[in-house]
Structure formats: C-alpha cells, structure tokens
C-alpha positions in Angstrom: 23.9 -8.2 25.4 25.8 -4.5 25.8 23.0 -2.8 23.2 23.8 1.1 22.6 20.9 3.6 21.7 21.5 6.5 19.3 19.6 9.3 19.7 21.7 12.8 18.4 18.6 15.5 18.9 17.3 16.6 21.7 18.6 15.5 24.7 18.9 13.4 28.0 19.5 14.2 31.7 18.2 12.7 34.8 16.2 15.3 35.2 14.4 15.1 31.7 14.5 18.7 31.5 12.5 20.1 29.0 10.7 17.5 28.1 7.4 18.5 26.3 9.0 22.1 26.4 10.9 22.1 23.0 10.1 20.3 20.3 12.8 17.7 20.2 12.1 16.9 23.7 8.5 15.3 22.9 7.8 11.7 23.3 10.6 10.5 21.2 12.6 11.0 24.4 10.0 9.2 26.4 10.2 6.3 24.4 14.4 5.9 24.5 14.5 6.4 28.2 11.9 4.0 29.2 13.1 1.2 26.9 16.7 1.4 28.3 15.5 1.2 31.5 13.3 -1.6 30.5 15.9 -3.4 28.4 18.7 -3.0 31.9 15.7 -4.9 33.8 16.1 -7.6 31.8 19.4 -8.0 32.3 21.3 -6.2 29.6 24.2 -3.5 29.5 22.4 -0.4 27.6 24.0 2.9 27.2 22.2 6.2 25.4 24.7 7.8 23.1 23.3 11.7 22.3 25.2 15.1 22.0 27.6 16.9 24.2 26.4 21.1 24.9 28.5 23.6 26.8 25.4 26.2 26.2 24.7 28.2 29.4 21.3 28.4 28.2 21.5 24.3 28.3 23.5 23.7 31.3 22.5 20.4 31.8 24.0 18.4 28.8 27.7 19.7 29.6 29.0 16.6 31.1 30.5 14.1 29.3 28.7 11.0 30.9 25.8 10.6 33.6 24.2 8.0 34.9 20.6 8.0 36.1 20.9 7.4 39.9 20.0 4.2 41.5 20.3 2.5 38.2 23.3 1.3 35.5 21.9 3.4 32.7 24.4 5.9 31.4 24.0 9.0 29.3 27.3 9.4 26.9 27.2 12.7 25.3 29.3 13.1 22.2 30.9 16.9 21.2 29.6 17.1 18.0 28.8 19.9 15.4 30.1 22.8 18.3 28.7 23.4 21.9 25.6 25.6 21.1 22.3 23.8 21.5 21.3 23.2 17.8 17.5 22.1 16.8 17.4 19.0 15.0 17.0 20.0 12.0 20.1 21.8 11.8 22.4 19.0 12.9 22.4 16.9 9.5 25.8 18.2 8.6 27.2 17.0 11.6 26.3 13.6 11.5 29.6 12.5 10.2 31.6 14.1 13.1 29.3 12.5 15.6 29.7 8.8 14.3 33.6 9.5 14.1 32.6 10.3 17.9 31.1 7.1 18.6 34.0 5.1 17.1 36.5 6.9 19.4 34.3 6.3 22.4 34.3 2.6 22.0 37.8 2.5 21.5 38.2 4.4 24.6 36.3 1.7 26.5 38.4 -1.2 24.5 34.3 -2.3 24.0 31.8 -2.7 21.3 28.5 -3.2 21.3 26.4 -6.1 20.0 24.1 -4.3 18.4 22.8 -0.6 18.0 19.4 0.9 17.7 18.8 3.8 16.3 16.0 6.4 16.7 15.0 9.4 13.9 16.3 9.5 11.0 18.9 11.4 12.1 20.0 8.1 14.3 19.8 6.4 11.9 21.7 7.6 9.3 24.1 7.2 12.1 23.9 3.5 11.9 24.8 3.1 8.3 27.8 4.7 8.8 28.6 2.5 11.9 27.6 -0.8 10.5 29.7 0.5 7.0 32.7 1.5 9.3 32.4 -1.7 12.2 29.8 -4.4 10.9 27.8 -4.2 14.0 24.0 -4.5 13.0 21.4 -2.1 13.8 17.5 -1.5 13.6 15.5 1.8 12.5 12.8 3.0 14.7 11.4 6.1 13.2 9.3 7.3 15.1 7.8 9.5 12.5 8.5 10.2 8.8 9.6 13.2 7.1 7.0 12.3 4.4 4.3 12.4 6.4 4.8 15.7 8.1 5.6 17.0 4.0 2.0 15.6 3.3 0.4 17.6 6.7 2.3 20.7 5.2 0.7 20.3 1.8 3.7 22.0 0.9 3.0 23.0 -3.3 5.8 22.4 -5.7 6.9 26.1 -5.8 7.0 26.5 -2.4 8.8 23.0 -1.7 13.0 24.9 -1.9 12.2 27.3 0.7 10.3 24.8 3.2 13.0 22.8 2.7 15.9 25.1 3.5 13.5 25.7 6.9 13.1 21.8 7.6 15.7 20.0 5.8 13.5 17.4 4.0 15.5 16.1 1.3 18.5 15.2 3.7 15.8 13.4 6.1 14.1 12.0 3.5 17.3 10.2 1.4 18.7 9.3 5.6 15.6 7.5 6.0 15.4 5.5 3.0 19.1 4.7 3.4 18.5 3.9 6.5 15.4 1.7 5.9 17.5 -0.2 3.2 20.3 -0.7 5.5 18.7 -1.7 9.1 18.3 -5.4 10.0 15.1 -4.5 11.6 13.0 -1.8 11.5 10.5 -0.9 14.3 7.3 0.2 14.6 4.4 0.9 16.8 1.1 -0.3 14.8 0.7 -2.0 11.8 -0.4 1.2 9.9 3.0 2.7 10.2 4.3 -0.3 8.4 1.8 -0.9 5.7 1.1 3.0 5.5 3.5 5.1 6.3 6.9 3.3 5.0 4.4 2.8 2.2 4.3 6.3 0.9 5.6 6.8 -2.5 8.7 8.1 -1.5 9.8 5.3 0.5 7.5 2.4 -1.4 9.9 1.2 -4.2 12.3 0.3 -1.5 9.8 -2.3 -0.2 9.3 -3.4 -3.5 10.7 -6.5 -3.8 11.8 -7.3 0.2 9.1 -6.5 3.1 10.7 -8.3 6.2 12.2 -7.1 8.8 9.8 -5.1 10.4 8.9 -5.1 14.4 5.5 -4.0 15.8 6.8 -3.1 18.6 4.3 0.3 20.6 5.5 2.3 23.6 4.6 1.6 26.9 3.7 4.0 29.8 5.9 4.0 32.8 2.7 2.8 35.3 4.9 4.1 38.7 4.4 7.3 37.4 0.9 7.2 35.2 -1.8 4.7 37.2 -5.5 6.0 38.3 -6.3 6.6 41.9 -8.9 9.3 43.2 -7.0 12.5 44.3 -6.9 16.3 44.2 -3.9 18.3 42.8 -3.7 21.4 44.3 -1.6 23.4 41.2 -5.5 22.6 39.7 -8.0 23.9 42.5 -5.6 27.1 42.0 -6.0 27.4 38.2 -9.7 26.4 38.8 -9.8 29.2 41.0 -8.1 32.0 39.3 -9.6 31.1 35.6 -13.3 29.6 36.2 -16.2 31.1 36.7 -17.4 30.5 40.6 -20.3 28.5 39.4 -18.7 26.3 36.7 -15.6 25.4 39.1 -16.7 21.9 39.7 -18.0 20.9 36.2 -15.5 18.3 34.5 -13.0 19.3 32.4 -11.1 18.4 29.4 -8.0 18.4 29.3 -5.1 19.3 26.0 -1.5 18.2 27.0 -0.1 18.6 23.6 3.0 21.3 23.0 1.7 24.5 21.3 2.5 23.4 17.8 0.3 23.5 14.5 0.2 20.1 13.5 -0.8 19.4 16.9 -4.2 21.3 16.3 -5.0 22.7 19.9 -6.8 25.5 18.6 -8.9 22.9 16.3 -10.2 21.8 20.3 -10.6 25.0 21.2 -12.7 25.7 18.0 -14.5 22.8 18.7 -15.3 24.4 22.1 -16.0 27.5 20.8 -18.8 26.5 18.8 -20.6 24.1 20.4 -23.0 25.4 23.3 -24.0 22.4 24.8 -20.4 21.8 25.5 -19.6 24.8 27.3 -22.5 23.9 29.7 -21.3 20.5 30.4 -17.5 21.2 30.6 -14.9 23.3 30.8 -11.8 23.7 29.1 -8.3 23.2 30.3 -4.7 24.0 28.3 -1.6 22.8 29.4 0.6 25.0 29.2 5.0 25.1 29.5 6.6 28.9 29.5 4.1 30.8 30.8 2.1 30.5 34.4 -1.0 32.3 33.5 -1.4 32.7 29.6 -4.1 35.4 30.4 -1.8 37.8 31.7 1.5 37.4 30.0 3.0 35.3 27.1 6.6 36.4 27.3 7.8 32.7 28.2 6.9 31.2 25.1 8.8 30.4 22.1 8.1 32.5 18.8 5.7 29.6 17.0 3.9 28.9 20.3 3.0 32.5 21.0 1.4 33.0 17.5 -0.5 29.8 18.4 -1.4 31.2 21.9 -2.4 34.7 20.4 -5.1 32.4 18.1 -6.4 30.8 20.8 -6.3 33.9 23.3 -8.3 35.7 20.3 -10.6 32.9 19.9 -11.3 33.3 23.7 -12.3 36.6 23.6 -14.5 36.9 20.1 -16.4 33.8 21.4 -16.9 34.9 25.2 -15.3 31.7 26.5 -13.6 33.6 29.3 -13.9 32.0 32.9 -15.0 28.2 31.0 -11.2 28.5 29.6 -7.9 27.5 31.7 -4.4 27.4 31.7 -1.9 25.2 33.5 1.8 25.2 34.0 3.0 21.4 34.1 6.5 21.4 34.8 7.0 17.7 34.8 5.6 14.2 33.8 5.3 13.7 37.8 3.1 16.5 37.7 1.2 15.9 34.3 0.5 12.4 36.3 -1.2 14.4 39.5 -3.1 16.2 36.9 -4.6 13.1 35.0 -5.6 11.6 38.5 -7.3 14.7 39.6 -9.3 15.2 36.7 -10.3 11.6 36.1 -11.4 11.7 39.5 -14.4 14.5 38.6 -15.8 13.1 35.1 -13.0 14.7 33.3 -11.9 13.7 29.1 -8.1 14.1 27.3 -8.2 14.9 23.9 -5.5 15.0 21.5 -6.4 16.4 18.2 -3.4 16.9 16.1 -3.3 16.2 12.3 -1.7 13.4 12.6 0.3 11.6 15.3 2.0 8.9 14.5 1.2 7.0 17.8 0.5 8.8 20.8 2.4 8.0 24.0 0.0 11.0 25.7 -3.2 9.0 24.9 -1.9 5.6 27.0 -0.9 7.7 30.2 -3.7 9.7 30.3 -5.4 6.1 29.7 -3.5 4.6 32.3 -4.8 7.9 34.8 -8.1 7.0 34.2 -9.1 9.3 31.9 -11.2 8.3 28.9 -10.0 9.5 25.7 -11.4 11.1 22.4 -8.0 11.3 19.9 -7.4 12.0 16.1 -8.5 9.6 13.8 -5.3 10.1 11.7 -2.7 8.1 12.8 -1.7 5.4 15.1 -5.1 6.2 17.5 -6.9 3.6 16.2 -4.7 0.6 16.9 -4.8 1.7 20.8 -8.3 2.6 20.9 -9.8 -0.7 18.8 -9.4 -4.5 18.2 -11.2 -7.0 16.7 -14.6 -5.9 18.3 -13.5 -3.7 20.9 -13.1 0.1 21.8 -11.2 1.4 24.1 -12.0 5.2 23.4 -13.0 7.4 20.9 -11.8 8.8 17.5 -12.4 12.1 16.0 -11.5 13.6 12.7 -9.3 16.3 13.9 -10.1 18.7 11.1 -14.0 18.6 11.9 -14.7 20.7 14.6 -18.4 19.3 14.9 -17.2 15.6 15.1 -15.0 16.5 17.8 -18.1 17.8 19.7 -20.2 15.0 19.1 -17.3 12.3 20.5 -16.6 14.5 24.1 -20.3 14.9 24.3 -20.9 10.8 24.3 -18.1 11.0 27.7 -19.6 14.3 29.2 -23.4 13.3 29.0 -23.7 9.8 29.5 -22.5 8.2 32.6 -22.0 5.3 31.7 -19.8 5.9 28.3 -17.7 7.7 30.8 -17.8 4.8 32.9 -16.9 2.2 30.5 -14.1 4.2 28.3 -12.3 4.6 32.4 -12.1 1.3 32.5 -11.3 0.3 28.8 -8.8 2.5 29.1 -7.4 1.0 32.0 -7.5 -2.3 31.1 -6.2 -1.3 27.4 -2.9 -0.2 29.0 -2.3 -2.8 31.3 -2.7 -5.6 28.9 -1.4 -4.0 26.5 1.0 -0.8 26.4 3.8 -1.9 29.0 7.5 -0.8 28.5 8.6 -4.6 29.6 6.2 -5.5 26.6 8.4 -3.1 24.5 11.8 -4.6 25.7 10.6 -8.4 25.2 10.1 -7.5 21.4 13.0 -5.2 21.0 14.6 -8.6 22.9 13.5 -11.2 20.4 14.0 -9.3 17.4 17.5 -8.8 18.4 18.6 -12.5 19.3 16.6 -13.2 16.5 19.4 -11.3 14.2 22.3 -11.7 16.1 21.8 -15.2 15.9 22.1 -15.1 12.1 24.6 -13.0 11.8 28.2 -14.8 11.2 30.2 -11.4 10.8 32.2 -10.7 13.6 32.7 -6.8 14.6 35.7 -5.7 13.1 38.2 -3.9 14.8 39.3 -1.0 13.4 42.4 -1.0 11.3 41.9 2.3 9.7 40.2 5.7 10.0 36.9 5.5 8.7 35.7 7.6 5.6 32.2 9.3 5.8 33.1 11.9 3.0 30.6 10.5 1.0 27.6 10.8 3.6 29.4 14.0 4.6 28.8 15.9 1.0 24.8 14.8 0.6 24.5 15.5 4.5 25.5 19.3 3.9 24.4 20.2 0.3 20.9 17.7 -0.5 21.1 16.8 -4.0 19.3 18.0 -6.7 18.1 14.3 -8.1 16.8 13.9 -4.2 14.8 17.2 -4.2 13.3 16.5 -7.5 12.1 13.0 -6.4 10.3 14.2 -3.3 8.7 17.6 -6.1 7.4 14.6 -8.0 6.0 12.3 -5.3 4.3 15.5 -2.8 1.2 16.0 -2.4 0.6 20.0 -3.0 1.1 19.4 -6.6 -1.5 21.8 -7.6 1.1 24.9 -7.6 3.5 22.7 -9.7 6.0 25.5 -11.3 
C-alpha cells in the first residue's frame, strides 16, 4: 500500500531538530516518524506530507523533499501559509492552501495514495477536504483533544473569547468533530481516550448513535535507541559535579524530562520535593533542561513561557534551601536523553512525569524501556501502561497532590525491592507490549480492513477543488461554534 501521513505543525528533518525544544515538536513527532518507519518495514510505500519554511531561524525545513538516509521514507514539505515558522495554532487559516498543496503534489507524481492518515486536528481537517476533493479514505489519530486541554485551563465563561483568540479553540474544536464524523477510523492509544475523551460533551452527540470505528492502537518506543544496560554518561557526572553537594553526589536521582510548560506540572515535582524531608535525604533532584546549559547561572536561552516557569522553580529552590540536592541538564537529543535513562537506572534512580494530564505518555515507556521505574500522573493514559487485569507495572500519583507524589517515589527510593520489581515490570511492560511494529500491525489491519470495503475508486481530478467553505470557518470561528463550547466548559462559575 503507498499510505501518506499528514502532519502540517511542527516539523520533520533527519535530524529531528528541536524535538522536545518547542512545543509542536513533542511526542506527536515521535509517534509519526516511528510509525512510518515501522509501516516501510513492513513493506509499504509511506511518505510524511508537513510544511515547507524558508525561515533562517528554521533552516532546516527549506527543502522541498528529504529522505531519511539509509531508508525510503521521504519528508515532502508543502509551501503553505508563507515561509516564516508559524506555531500551530496560528496555521488554521492556511489549511485550505495546504490541501490545494497536496493535490498538486500527487499530480506532480501522476500517483495517489491508498489511503491517508492524519495526525492533530489540524491533519485532520486536512483529510476531509482530501477525501471531499479525491475519495481517498483517511483515519483521525488525535493525539490529544482541544477539550481536554479547555477543561485543564478551567477557562470561565468570560474569559473563554480572549483564550480563544490566544489558542484558537473553536476552529480546533469544530476540525475535530468534523474530522471525527468524517474519518473511516479513528485511532487511539488506550481505551480511556475512546470511552473518555471523545466522550466529552463537546464531541459526545456525535457518538450518539454510531460508535465504530475506532483503533486502540499505543505508541511504541524505538528499543535501538531506549533499552537498559548499566553505564555512565559523562554530560551527568559533570552536572553531578557542578550542582550537587560533594556528599549527596552518589545518592539516586529522579529524574523530569518533560518541556517547561504548565500543564506539564514540573514545579508540582519540585513542590513535591520541596516539602518532603525524607526525600531530600534519600534523593536528589534532576531537571532536564533544552535552552539553557546551567539554569543556575543564566536563563537567556529559554522561550518567554518556560522562563516564567524556570523563575518559579529557581524561586522555589532558593526559599526552600534545596540548592546543591537540585540539578539541571542540557539534553540535546533523544540519543542522549537515552544515555541519561541508562546512567541513572543504573544507581537506584526514578522518572516522574507529573503533568495534569497527558493524554498517553510516550516519555514514561522509554524511560521504562531504560530501566527506570516510573511514578506518573494519574490523569490520563498512565494507567493503561502501568496496570492490567492484576498487574502493575509502576506507580500513579495524583499530580495535583504534592504529598501523594512523595509517598509513590518514596516506595522506589526506600525499598529495594519495589525498586527492583517496578525495573523489571517496566521492562517487560514495554517489550510485550509498547513496540512500534505493534503499532504498524494495527494501523495495518485497520487499513486493509477499510480498503477492503471500500468500492469507490479515487477519482481523478476533473476540476479545481473548492475549499471556500472550510476556508471561511477556518479564518473567522463562528459564533454558533463558540457558544456551544461557552455552554459545554467546565469554568462555568464566571458565566457572564
């Protein structure tokens, strides 16, 4: 099968510059790349389809096509909405011009695909125009939900117009619904993303009447890159060295990997940290860091929203004494967030994700697949990895109870044996489980499984296609959408 992926935000190079950096180049990216790569193994054509930018601060996306060397997997980059890098949520009105982009590239290869997937709602909306203009089917894999992030918010009715203008809600919001209606299949990483999260009352009346269609379908974790053996990484001894105390050097640590964004609550670990004694004997505390070498000295690097995070947690340092037990480290790439993993689950060491809410958590499986036991949020897709029928394979925390989270890393860092037997749990977890061939063989089956039943041949274009009516909601959200999501959010106690 020749199967294209659409993925407009953020980007791809074979480099995978940035990654973890910005915040469209979290996991999202992770997930596309490694199921390509995955899905070519298995003997399929697969090309990524994202944006074209001649930025020099983004020189790496400037070229037209790329393929990642040694394999067949090709980056096509479409010019759409200007050069300049553009976050996500400021592409919506360009949609339109980069599905008219997509159109002309397959005519210019005199080839079209058998089927699409699509990836954010962004993507997605992409494929409803497609499949409108071309017939060619295409599934929906979310990856995470503008309702769910308007819930984290707990945005209040009067306040909804201007957090919207910031984060373009109602245009995601109606693209994911139309996209959900319009998708033959609609992938997901655990069950509670299908029977919660495309369950929330702003997407529920769609499932009303018609529930099929959906995928489970988790991440894997690329094990050539994220597998447990004992070794040192010397970027850590260094850090160790210019951060730690001289006497607390060689106590385990814990480790934060997450970007320095609210929702993903690394000052709720560090609060955590702060207040709990008995673990400041038994650990230490380690932040991983992108922008800035030593956080301690200078915080230049970082973008605007991480550095009023950073100045929290540097404040929090200093009014709870937590210098020398707190460290920073530069990670520059997944090769070297693997090294980091090893080294640390070779000396006792914990990961810990805390953010609100994460809708899956590709970190947790390759720190679980480095050997490190895990203690992650409790709201989200955590607790599909971490337990089955009558088995645990880490530990949960509430994320907004600094206490809990305490109690959990204290289980790893005084007992042995817990340690012991989360290592290996997680270990096991991923190999059975959380595998990117895994991913494929689903993505695979779901796709015969449509293809199969579907008589309608791709048309061949006989006319320009029209997107004026996608074009119009796209730019200007209307004012039916915005009062549906007033009604349905959950800050409704500042209702106007």
């Amino acid at each position: 099968m020749y199967i294209v992926i659409l993925n407009p935000q953020g980007n791809f190079d074979a480099s995978d510059s940035y990654w973890t950096e910005h915040p469209d180049f979290g996991g999202q990216l992770v997930y596309v790349k490694e199921l390509a790569h995955a899905l070519i193994n298995k003997g399929h054509e697969v090309d990524i389809i994202t944006r074209q930018i001649k930025d020099p601060e983004w020189p790496e996306f400037s070229e037209k096509e790329e393929v990642y060397p040694g394999t067949k997997l090709r980056i096509i980059r479409i010019p759409f909405g200007g050069y300049k890098f553009l976050r996500k949520e400021r592409l919506w009105s360009h949609i339109p011009e980069y599905a008219e982009g997509i159109i002309r590239f397959f005519i210019s290869e005199n080839k079209w695909p058998d089927f699409i997937t699509t990836h954010y709602g962004d993507g997605g909306i992409t494929g409803v125009m497609l499949k409108e203009a071309t017939g060619i089917p295409f599934s929906f894999t979310a990856h995470s939900l503008g309702a769910q992030k308007l819930d984290k918010m707990n945005i209040l009715h009067n306040e909804f117009e201007d957090m919207n203008s910031q984060y373009a809600f109602a245009t995601r919001i109606k693209a994911e619904r139309l996209t959900m209606q319009k998708a033959s299949i609609k992938f997901v990483s655990t069950s509670q993303e299908k029977l919660n999260q495309y369950r929330h009352a702003l997407y529920n009346d769609i499932f009303e009447k018609e529930d099929s269609g959906f995928f489970i379908a988790p991440p894997g974790v690329n094990q050539k890159l994220f597998y447990f053996e004992e070794q040192d990484f010397e970027k850590l001894q260094v850090v160790k060295r210019r951060d730690l105390e001289e006497n607390r050097i060689n106590k385990p640590m814990i480790i934060a990997s997450s970007r320095l964004d609210p929702k993903k609550n690394v000052i709720g670990l560090v609060n955590a940290y702060a207040n709990s004694s008995e673990l400041q004997e038994k650990s230490n505390l380690l932040l991983a860091v992108r922008g800035s070498k030593n956080p301690y000295q200078d915080i230049a690097g970082l973008k605007e929203e991480e550095k009023s995070e950073m100045k929290k947690i540097l404040a929090m340092i200093r009014c709870n004494n937590l210098k020398g037990k707190i460290a920073f480290i530069q990670l520059n790439s997944q090769k070297e967030l693997a090294s980091c993993y090893r080294a640390l689950a070779s000396h006792n060491g914990v990961f810990s994700l805390t953010s609100l809410y994460e809708p899956f958590g590709l970190a947790t499986i390759e720190a679980m697949a480095c050997g490190l036991p895990v203690v992650v949020t409790s709201n989200g897709g955590g607790q599909e990895i971490l337990t089955e029928d009558f088995e645990t394979f880490g530990l949960l925390a509430d994320p907004e109870n600094p206490v809990k989270i305490a109690e959990k890393l204290l289980i790893l860092l005084k007992q042995p044996e817990k340690w012991n037997y989360f290592h290996q749990q997680g270990l096991k977890r991923v190999k059975e489980r959380y595998t990117w061939q895994a991913t494929a063989k689903t993505y695979e089956a779901a796709i015969s499984e449509v293809l199969a039943s579907n008589n309608k041949s791709k048309s061949i274009l006989d006319k320009k296609p029209d997107f004026s009516q996608y074009q119009s909601w796209l730019t200007n959200p209307t004012r039916e959408m915005i009062d549906f999501i007033k009604s349905n959010i959950a800050g409704k106690e500042g209702k106007d």
